[in-house]
TORKOL-4160 file (C-alpha; in steps of 0.2 Angstrom, whole numbers, padded with zeros to 4 digits, m for minus):
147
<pt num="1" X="0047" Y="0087" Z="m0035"/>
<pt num="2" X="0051" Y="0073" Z="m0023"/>
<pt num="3" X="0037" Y="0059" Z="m0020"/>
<pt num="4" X="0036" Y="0068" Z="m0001"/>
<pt num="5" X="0037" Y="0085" Z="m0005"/>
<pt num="6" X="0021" Y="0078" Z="m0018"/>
<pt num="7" X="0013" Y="0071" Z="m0003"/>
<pt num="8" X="0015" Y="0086" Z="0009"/>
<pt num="9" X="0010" Y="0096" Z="m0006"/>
<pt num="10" X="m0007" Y="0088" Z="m0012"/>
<pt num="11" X="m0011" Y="0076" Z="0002"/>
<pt num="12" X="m0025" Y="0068" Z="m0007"/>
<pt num="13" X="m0021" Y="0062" Z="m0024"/>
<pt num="14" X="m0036" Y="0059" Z="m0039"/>
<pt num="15" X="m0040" Y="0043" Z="m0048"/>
<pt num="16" X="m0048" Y="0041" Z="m0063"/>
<pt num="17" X="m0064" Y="0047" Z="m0057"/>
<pt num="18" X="m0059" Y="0062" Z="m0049"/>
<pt num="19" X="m0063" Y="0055" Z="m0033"/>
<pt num="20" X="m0045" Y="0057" Z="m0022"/>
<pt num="21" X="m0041" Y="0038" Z="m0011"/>
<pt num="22" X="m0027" Y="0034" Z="0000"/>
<pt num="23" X="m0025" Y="0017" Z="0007"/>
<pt num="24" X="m0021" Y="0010" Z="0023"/>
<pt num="25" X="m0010" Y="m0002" Z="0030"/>
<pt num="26" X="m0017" Y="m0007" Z="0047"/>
<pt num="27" X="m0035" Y="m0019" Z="0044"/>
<pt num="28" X="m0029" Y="m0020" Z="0025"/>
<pt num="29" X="m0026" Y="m0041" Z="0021"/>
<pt num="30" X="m0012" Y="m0047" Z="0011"/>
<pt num="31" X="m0016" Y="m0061" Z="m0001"/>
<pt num="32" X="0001" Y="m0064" Z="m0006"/>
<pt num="33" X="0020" Y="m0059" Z="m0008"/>
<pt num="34" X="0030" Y="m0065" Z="m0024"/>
<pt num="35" X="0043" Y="m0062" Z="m0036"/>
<pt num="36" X="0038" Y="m0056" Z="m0054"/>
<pt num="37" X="0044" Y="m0048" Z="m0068"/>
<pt num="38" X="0041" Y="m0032" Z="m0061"/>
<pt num="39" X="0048" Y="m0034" Z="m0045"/>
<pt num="40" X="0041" Y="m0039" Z="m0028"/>
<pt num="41" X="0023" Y="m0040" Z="m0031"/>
<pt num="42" X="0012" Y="m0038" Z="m0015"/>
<pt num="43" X="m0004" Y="m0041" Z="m0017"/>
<pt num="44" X="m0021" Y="m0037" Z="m0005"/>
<pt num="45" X="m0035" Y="m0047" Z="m0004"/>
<pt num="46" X="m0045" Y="m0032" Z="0006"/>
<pt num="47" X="m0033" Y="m0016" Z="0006"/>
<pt num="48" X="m0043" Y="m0002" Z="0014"/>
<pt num="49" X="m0049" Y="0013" Z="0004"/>
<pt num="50" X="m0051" Y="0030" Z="0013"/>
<pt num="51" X="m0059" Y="0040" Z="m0003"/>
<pt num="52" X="m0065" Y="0056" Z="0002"/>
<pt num="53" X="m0081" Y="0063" Z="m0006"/>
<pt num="54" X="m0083" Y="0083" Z="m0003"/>
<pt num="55" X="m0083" Y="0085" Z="0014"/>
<pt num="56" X="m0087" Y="0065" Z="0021"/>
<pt num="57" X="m0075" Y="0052" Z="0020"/>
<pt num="58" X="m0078" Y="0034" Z="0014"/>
<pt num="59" X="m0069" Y="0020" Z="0019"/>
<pt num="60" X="m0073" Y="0003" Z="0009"/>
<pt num="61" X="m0060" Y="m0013" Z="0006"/>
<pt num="62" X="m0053" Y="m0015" Z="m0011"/>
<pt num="63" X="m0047" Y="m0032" Z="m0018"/>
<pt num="64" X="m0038" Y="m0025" Z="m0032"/>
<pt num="65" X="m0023" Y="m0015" Z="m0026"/>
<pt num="66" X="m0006" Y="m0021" Z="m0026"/>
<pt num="67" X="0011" Y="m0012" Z="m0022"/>
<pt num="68" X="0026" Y="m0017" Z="m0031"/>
<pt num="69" X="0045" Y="m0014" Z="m0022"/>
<pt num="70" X="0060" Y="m0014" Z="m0035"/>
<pt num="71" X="0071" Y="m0023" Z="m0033"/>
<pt num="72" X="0066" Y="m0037" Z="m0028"/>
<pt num="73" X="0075" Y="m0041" Z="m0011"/>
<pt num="74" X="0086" Y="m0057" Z="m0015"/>
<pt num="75" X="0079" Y="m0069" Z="m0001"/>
<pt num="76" X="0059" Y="m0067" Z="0006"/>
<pt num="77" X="0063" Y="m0078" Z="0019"/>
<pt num="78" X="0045" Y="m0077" Z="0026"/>
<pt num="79" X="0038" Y="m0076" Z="0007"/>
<pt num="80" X="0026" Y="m0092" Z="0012"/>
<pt num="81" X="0018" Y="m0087" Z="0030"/>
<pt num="82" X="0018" Y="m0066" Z="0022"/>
<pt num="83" X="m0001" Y="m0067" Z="0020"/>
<pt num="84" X="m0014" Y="m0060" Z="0034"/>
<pt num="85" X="m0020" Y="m0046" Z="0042"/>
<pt num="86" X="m0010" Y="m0033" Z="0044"/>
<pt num="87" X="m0008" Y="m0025" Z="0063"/>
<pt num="88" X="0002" Y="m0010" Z="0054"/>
<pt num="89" X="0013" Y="m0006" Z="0041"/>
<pt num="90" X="0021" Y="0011" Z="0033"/>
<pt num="91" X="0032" Y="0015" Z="0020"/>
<pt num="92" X="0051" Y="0024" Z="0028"/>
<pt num="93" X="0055" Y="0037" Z="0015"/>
<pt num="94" X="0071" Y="0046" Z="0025"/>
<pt num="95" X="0061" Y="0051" Z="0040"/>
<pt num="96" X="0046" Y="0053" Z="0032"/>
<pt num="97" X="0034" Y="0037" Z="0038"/>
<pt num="98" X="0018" Y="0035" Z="0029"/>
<pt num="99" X="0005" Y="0025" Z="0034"/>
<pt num="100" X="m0007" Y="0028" Z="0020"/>
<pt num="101" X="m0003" Y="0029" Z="0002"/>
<pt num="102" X="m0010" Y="0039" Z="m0012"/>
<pt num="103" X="m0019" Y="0026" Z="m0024"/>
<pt num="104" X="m0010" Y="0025" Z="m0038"/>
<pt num="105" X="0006" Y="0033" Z="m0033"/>
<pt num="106" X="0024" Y="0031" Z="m0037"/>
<pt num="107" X="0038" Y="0031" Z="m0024"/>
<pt num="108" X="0057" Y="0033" Z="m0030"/>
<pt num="109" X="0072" Y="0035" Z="m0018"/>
<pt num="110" X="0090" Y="0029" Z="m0015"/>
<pt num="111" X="0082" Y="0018" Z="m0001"/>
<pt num="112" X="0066" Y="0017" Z="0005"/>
<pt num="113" X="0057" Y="0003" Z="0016"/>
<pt num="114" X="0044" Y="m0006" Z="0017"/>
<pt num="115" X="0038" Y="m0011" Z="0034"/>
<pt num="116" X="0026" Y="m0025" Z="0036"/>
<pt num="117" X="0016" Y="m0028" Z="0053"/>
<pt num="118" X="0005" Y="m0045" Z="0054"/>
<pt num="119" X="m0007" Y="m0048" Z="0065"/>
<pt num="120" X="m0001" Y="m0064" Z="0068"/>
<pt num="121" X="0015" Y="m0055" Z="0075"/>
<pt num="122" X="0026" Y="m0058" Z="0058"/>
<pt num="123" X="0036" Y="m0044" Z="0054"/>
<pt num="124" X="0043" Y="m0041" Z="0036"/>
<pt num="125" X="0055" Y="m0027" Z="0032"/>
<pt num="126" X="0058" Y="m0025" Z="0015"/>
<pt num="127" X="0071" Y="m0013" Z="0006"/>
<pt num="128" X="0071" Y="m0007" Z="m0012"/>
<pt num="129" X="0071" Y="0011" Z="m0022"/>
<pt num="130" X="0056" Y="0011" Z="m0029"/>
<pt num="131" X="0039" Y="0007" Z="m0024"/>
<pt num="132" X="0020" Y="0008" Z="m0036"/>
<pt num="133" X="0004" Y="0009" Z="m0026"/>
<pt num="134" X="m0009" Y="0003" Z="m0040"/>
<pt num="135" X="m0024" Y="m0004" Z="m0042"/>
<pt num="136" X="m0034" Y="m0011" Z="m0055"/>
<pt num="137" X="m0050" Y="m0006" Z="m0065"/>
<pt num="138" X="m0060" Y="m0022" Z="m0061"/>
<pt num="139" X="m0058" Y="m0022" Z="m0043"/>
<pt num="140" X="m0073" Y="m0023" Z="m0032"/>
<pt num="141" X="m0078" Y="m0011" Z="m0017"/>
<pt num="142" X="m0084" Y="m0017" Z="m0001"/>
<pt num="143" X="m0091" Y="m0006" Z="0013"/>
<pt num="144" X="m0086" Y="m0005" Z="0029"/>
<pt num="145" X="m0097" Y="m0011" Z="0041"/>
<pt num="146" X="m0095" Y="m0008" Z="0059"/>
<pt num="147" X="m0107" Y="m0019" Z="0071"/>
């Protein structure tokens, strides 16, 4: 099964807990983009966490997801100003967009890309076959508050 026939299939995927999450590219803050041994490591200082609960939905900022794009693109031009507040951003699997991603999740394609909207009005596009929403054990939660 293809990673969007998965998605259309079972829209909500389960974590550890049993609890299903999806994250969300626009108000999520990157902390850093860089190269590692894995691939394109892009990691978030506050992604944001929709994590429904029965029938409500909780949204809380995460500091421990990252996503990781193989291969690495040869040249991140912006690499160094790629940090911020993300405006919007979605993942271009064929012409399936998604704007939220099941967390952890696993993306494989000929092509797919990886669009990145700052609010800052930087724009990133990056290109690759593969793409790993994760997130680690020891990351904290944060609520949303709205004032």
């Amino acid at each position: 099964m293809s990673p969007a026939e998965l998605l259309q299939a079972a829209p909500w995927v389960c974590d550890n807990r049993g609890m299903p999450r999806q994250f969300e590219f626009a108000d999520s803050e990157i902390s850093r983009i860089h190269r590692t041994t894995e691939g394109c490591s892009i990691e978030f200082s506050a992604a944001l966490i929709s994590e429904r609960q029965g029938i409500e939905t909780q949204r809380r900022y995460s500091n421990g997801l990252r996503l990781v794009l193989n291969p690495c693109p040869p040249a991140l031009a912006h690499e160094a100003q790629a940090f911020g507040l993300l405006a919007s951003g979605w993942l271009q699997l064929g012409e399936q967009r998604l704007s939220t991603l099941p967390v952890p999740s696993d993306f494989q394609a000929e092509t797919l890309c990886l669009q990145l909207q700052f609010a800052n009005g930087l724009q990133l596009q990056l290109g690759g076959n593969s793409l790993r929403c994760e997130a680690s054990a020891q990351a904290l939660q944060v609520e949303l508050l709205a004032c």
